[in-house]
BALOBA-1460 file (C-alpha; in Angstrom, 3 decimals):
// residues 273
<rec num="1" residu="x" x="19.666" y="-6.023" z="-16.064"/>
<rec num="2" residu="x" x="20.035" y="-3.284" z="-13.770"/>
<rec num="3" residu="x" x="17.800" y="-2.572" z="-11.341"/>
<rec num="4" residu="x" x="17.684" y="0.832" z="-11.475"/>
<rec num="5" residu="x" x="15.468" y="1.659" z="-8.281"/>
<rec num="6" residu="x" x="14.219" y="5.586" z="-7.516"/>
<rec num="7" residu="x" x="16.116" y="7.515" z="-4.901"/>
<rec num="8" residu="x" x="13.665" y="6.742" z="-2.292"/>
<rec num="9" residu="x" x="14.743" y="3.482" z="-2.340"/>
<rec num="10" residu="x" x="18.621" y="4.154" z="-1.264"/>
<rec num="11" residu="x" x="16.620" y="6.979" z="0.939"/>
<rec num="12" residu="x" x="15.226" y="4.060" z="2.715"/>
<rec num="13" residu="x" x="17.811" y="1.776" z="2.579"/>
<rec num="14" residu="x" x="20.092" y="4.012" z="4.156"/>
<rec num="15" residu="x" x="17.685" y="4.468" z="7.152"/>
<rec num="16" residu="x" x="17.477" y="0.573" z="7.583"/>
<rec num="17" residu="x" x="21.175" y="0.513" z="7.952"/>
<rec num="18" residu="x" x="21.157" y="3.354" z="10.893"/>
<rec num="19" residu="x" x="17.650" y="2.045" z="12.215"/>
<rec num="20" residu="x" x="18.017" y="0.755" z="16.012"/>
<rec num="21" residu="x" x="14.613" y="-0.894" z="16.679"/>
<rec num="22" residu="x" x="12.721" y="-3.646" z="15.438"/>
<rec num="23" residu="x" x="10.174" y="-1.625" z="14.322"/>
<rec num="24" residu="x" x="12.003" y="0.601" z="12.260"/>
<rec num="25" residu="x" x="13.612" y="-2.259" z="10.562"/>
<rec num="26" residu="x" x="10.519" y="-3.633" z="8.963"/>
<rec num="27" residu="x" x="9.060" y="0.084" z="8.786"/>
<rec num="28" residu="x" x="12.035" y="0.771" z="6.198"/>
<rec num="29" residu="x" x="12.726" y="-2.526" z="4.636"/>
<rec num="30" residu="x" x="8.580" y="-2.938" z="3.961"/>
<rec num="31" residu="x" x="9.239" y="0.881" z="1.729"/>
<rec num="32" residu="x" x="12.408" y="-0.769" z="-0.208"/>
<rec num="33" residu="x" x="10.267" y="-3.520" z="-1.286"/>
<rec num="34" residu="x" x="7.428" y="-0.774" z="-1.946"/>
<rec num="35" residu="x" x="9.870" y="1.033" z="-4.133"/>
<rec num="36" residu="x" x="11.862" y="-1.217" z="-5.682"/>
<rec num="37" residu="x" x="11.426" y="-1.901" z="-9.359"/>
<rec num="38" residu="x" x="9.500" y="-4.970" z="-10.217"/>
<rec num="39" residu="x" x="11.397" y="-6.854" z="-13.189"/>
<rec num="40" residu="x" x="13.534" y="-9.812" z="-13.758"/>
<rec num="41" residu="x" x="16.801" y="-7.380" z="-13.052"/>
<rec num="42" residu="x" x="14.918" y="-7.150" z="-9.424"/>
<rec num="43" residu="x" x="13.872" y="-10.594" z="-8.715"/>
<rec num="44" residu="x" x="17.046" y="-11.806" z="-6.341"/>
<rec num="45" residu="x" x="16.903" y="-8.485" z="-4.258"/>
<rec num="46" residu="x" x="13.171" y="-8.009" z="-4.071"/>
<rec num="47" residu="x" x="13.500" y="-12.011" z="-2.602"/>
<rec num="48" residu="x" x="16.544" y="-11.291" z="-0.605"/>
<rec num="49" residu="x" x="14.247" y="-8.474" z="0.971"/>
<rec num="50" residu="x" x="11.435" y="-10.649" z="1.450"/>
<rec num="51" residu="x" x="13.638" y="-12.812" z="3.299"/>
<rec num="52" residu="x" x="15.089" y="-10.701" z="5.818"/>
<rec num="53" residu="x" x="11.708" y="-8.966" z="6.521"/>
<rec num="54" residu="x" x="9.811" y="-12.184" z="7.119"/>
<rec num="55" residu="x" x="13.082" y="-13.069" z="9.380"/>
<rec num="56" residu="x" x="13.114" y="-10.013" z="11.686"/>
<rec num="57" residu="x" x="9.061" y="-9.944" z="11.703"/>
<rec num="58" residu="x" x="9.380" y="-13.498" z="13.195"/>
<rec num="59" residu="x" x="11.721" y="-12.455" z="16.222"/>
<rec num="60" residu="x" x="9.805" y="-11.331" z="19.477"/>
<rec num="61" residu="x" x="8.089" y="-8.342" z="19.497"/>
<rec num="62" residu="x" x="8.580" y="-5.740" z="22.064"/>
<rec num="63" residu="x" x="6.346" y="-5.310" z="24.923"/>
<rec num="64" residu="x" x="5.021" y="-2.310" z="23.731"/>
<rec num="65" residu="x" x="3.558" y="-4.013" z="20.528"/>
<rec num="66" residu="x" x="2.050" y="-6.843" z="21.892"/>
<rec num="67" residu="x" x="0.557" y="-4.566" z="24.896"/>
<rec num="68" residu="x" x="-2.144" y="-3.312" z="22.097"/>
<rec num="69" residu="x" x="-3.644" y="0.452" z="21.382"/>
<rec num="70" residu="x" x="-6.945" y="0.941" z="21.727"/>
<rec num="71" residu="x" x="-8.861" y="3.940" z="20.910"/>
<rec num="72" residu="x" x="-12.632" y="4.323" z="21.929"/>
<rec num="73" residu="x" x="-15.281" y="4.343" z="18.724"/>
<rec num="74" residu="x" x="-17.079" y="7.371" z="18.338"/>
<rec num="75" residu="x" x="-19.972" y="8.320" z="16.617"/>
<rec num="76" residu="x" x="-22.381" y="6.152" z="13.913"/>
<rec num="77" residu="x" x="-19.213" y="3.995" z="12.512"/>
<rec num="78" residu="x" x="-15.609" y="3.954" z="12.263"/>
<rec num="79" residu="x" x="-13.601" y="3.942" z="9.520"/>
<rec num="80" residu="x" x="-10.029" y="3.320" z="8.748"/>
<rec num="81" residu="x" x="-7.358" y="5.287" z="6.384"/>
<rec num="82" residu="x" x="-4.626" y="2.391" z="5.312"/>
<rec num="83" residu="x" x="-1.664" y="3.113" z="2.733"/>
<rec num="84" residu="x" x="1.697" y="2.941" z="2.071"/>
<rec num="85" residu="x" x="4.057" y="5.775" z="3.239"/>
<rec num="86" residu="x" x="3.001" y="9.139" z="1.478"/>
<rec num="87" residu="x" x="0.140" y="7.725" z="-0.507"/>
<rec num="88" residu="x" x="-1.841" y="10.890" z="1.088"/>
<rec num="89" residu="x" x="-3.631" y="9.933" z="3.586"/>
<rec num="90" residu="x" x="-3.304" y="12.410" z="5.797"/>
<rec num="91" residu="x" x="-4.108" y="15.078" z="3.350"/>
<rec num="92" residu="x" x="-7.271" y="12.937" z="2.707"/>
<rec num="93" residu="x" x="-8.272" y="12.775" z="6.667"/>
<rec num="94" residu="x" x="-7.812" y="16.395" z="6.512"/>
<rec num="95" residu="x" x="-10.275" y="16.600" z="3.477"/>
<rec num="96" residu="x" x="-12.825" y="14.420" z="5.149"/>
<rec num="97" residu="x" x="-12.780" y="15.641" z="8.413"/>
<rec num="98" residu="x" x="-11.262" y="19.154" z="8.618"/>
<rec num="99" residu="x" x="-8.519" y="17.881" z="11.257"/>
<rec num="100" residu="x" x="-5.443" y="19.777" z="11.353"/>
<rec num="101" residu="x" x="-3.296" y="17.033" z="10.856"/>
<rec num="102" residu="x" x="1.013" y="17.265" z="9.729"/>
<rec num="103" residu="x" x="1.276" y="16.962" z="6.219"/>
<rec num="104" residu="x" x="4.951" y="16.758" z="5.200"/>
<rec num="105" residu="x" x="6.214" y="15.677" z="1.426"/>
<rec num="106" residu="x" x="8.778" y="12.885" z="3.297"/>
<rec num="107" residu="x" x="7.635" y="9.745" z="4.690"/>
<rec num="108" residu="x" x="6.797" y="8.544" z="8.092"/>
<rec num="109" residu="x" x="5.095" y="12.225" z="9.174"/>
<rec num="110" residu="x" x="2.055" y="10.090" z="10.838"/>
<rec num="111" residu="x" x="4.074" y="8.326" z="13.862"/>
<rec num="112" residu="x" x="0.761" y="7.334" z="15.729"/>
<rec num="113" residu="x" x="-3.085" y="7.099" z="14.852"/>
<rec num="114" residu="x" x="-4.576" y="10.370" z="13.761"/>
<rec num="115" residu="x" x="-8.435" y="10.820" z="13.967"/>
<rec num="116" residu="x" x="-11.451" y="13.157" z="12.670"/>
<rec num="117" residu="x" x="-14.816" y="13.358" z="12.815"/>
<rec num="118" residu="x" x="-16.561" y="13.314" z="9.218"/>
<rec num="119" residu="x" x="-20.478" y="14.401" z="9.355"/>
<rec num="120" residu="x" x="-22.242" y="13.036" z="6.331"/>
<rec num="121" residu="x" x="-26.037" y="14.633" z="6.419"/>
<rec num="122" residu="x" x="-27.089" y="14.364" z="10.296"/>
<rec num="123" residu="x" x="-24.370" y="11.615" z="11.454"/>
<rec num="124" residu="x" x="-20.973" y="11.451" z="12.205"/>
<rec num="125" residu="x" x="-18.670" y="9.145" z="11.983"/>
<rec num="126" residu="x" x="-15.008" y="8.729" z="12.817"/>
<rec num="127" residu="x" x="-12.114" y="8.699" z="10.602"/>
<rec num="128" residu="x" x="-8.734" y="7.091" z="11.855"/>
<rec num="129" residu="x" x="-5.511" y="7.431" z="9.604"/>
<rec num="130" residu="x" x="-3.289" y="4.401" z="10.408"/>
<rec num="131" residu="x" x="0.722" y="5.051" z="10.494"/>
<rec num="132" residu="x" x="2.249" y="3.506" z="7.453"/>
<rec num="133" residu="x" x="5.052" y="1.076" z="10.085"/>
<rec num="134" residu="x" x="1.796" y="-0.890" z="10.443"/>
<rec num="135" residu="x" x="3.129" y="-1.862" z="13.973"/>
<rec num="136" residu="x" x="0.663" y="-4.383" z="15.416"/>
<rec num="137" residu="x" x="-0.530" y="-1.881" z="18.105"/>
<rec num="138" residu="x" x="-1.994" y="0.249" z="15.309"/>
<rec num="139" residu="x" x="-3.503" y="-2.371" z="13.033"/>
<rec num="140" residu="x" x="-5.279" y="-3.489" z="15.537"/>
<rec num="141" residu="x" x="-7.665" y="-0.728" z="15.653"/>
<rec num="142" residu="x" x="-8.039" y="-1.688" z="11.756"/>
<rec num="143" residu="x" x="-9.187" y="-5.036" z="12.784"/>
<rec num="144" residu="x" x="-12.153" y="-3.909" z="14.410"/>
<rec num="145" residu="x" x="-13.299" y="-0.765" z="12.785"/>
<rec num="146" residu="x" x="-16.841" y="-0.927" z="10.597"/>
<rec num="147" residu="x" x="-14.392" y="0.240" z="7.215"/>
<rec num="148" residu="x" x="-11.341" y="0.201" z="5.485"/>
<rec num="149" residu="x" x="-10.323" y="2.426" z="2.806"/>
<rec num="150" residu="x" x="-7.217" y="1.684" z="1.072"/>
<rec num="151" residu="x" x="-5.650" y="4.490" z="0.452"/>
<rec num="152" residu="x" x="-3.622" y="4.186" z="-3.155"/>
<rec num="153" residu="x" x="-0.930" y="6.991" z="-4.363"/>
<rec num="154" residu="x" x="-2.204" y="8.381" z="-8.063"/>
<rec num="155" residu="x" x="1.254" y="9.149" z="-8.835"/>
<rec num="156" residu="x" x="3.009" y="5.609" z="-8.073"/>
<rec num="157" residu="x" x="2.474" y="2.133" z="-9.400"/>
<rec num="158" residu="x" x="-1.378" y="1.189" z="-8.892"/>
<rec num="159" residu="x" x="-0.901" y="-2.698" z="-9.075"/>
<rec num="160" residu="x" x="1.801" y="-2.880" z="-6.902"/>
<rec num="161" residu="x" x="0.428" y="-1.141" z="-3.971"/>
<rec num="162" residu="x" x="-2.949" y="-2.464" z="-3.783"/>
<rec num="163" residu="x" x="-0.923" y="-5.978" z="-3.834"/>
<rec num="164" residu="x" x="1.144" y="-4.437" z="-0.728"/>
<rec num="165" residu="x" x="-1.585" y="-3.460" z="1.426"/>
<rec num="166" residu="x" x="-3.895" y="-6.520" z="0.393"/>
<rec num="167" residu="x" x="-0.230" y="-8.837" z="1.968"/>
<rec num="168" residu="x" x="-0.322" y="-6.784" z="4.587"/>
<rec num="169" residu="x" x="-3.884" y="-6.620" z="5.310"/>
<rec num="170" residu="x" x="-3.797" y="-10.502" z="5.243"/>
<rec num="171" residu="x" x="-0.330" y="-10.751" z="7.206"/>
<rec num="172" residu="x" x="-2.681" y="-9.034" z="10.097"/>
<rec num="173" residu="x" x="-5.785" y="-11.178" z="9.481"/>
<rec num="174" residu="x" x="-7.898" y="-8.325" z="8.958"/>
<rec num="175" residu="x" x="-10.816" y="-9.141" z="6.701"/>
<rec num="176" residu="x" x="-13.285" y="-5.946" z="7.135"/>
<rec num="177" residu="x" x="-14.873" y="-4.862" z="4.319"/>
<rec num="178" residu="x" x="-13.597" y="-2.511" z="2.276"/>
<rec num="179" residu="x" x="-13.288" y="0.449" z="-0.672"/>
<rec num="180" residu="x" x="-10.017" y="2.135" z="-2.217"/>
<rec num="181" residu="x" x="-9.331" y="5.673" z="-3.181"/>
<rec num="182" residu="x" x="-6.541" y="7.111" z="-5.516"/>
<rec num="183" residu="x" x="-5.014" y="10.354" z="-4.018"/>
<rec num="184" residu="x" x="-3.097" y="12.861" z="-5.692"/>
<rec num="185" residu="x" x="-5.511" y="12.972" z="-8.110"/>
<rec num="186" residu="x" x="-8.742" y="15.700" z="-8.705"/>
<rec num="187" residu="x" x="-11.133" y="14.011" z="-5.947"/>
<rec num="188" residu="x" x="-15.061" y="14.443" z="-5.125"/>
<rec num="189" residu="x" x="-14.607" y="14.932" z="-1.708"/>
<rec num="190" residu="x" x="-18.865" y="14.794" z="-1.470"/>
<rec num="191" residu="x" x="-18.502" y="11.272" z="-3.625"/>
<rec num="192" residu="x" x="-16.238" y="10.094" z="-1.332"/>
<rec num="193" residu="x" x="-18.572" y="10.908" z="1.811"/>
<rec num="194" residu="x" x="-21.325" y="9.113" z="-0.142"/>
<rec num="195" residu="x" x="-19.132" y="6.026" z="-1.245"/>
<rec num="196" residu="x" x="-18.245" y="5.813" z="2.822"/>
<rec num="197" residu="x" x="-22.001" y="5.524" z="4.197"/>
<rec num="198" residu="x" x="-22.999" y="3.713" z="1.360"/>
<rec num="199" residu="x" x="-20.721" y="0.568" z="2.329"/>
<rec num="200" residu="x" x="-21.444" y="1.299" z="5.768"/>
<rec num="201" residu="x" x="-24.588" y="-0.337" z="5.838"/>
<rec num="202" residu="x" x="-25.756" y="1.800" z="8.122"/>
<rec num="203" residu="x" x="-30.026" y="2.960" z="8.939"/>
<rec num="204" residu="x" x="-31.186" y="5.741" z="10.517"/>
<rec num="205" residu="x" x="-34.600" y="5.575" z="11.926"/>
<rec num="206" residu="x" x="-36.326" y="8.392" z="13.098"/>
<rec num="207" residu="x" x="-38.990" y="8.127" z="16.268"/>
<rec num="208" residu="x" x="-42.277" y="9.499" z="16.700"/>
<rec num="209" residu="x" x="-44.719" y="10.361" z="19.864"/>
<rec num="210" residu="x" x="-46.074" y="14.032" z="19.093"/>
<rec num="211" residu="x" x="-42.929" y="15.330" z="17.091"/>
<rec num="212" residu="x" x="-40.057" y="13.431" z="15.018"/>
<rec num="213" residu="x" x="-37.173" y="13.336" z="17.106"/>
<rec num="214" residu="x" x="-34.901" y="15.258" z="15.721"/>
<rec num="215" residu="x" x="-31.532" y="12.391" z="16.657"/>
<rec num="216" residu="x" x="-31.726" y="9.076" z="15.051"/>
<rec num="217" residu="x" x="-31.286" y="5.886" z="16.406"/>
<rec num="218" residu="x" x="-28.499" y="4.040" z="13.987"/>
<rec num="219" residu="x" x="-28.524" y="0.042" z="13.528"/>
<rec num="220" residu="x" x="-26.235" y="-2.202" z="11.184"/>
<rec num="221" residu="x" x="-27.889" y="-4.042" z="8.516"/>
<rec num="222" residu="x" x="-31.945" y="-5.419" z="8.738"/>
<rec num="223" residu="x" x="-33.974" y="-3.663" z="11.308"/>
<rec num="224" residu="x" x="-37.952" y="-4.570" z="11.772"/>
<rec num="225" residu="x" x="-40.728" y="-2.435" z="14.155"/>
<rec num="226" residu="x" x="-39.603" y="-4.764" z="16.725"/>
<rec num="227" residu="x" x="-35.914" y="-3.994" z="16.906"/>
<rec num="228" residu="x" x="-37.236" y="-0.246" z="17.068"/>
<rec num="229" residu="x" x="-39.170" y="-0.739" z="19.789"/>
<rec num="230" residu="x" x="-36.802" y="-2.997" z="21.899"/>
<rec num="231" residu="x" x="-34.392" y="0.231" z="21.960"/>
<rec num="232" residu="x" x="-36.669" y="2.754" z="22.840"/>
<rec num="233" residu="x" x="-38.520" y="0.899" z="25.561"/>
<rec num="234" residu="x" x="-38.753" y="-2.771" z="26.672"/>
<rec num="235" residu="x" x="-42.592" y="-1.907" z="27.396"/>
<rec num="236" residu="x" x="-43.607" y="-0.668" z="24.186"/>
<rec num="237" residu="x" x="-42.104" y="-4.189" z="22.918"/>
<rec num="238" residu="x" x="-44.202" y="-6.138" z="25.769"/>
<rec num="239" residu="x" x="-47.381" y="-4.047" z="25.324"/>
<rec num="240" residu="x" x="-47.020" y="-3.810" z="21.002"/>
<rec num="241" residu="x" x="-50.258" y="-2.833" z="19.789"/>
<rec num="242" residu="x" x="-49.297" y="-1.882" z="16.273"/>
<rec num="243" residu="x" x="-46.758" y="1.256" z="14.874"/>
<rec num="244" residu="x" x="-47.062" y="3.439" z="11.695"/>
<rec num="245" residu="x" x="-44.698" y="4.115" z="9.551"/>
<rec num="246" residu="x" x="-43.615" y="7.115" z="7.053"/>
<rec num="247" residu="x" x="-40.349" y="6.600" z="4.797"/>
<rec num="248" residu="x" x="-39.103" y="4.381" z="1.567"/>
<rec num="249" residu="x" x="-40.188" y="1.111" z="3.257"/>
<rec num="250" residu="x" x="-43.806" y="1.463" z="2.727"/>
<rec num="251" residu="x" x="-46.303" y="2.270" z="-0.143"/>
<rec num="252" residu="x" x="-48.716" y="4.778" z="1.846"/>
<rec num="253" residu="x" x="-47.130" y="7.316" z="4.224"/>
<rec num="254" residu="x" x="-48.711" y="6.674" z="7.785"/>
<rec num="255" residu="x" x="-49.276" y="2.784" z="7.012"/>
<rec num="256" residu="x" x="-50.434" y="1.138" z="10.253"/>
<rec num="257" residu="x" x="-47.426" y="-2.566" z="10.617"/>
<rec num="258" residu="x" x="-46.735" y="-5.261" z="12.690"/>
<rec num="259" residu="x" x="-43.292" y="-6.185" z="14.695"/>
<rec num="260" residu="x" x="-41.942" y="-8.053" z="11.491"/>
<rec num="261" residu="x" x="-42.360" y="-4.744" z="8.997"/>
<rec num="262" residu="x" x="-38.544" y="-4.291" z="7.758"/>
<rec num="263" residu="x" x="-37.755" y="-0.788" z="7.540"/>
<rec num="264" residu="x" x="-35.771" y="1.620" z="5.502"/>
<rec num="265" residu="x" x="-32.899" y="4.189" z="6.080"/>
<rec num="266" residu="x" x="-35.026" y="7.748" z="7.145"/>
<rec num="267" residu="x" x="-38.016" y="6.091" z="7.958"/>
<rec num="268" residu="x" x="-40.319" y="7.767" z="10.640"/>
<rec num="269" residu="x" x="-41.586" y="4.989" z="13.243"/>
<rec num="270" residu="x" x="-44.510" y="5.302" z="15.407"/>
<rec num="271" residu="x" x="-45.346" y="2.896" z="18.330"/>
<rec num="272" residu="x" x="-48.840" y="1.885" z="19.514"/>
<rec num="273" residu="x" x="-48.715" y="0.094" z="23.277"/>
């Protein structure tokens, strides 16, 4: 059976053959094995592939990769954009965050990290779009971001690439939580925003003396009076009288709690020392 692969697989293969760096070997050889056809006509290349990636992936790595990239969080949360070469996540980093960011129909345009600030209601958060050579400098900023959205190509084979990036997601031992998207299709660009905080896990709470302050302070998962008051003061936590409360997490708006109250996204905390 013949394996009758697309022309972006010889496109590839030809740039493996002229490619001088480590890197770019296992840049172009992970696209062949992207592209190539998946059938028993396909079986001895795909595992002749397989072979010679997990062969030059094994030699040293340059200095350069195991020196790391780091880039500083900013804002409520990070999140990052991971896909296969022109799955379309630049033009979705663009959508998300207004970033004038290269968007070229050929592969490889993103050569380093690209980031954007997305605002969703009164927070933003920041958006990186991680190169598709997956080099271990730049999946390490994956490995410690608050999000990962897999970014999957509408217009290629669904299965195979969400297999792709799950192996390569493991092959970096990155286990953050995560949510996909299919490009190149119609998308809800204000759905998408919401899907994004949602699996965040991220609360807002809003302080109170004589006005609301108008900046939240953000926490991760359960937050009670007491972890309120421990950020805005270490006094008001020592001297706790009682707070009050306006928002989802109680029945009556104004309802006088203790230190232990658990409280909800928006809510408006007061604090009694």
């Amino acid at each position: 059976m013949p394996v009758n692969a697309p022309n972006e697989y010889y496109i590839a293969e030809e740039k493996y053959r002229n490619a001088k760096t480590r890197e770019e070997k296992i840049r172009y050889l992970e696209e062949m094995i992207a592209l190539l056809p998946k059938h028993h006509g396909s079986e001895k290349l795909l595992m002749e592939l397989k072979k010679r990636l997990a062969k030059i992936k094994s030699q040293k790595e340059s200095k350069t990769a195991k020196s790391g990239f780091s880039l500083k969080k900013e804002g409520a949360a990070q999140v990052c954009l991971i896909g296969l070469a022109n799955s379309g996540k630049s033009t979705l980093l663009k959508l998300l965050t207004g970033v004038d960011v290269k968007i070229d129909e050929y592969p490889y345009t993103t050569t380093k990290p690209e980031v954007g600030m997305m605002k969703y209601e009164d927070v933003w958060i920041q958006i990186v779009e991680i190169p598709s050579t997956f080099e271990p400098a730049w999946m390490g900023i994956a490995k410690h971001c608050d999000l990962i959205i897999k970014v999957i190509d509408g217009q290629r084979d669904l299965h195979e690439q969400r297999k792709e990036i799950r192996r390569i997601l493991e092959e970096h031992r990155i286990k953050v939580p995560s949510i996909k998207i299919i490009t190149k299709r119609p998308l809800d660009i204000e759905k998408i925003k919401k899907d994004i905080w949602n699996n965040l896990g991220i609360i807002r709470i809003y302080t109170k003396s004589k006005e609301v302050e108008e900046k939240p302070i953000i926490f991760k998962g359960k937050v009670t009076v007491k972890d309120v008051a421990k950020e805005v003061h270490k006094d008001f936590l020592k001297h706790f009288r009682y707070a009050r409360v306006w928002g989802k997490s109680v029945k009556f708006q104004g309802a006088q709690v203790g230190l232990e109250h658990e409280l909800a996204d928006k809510d408006i905390v007061q604090i009694f020392a």
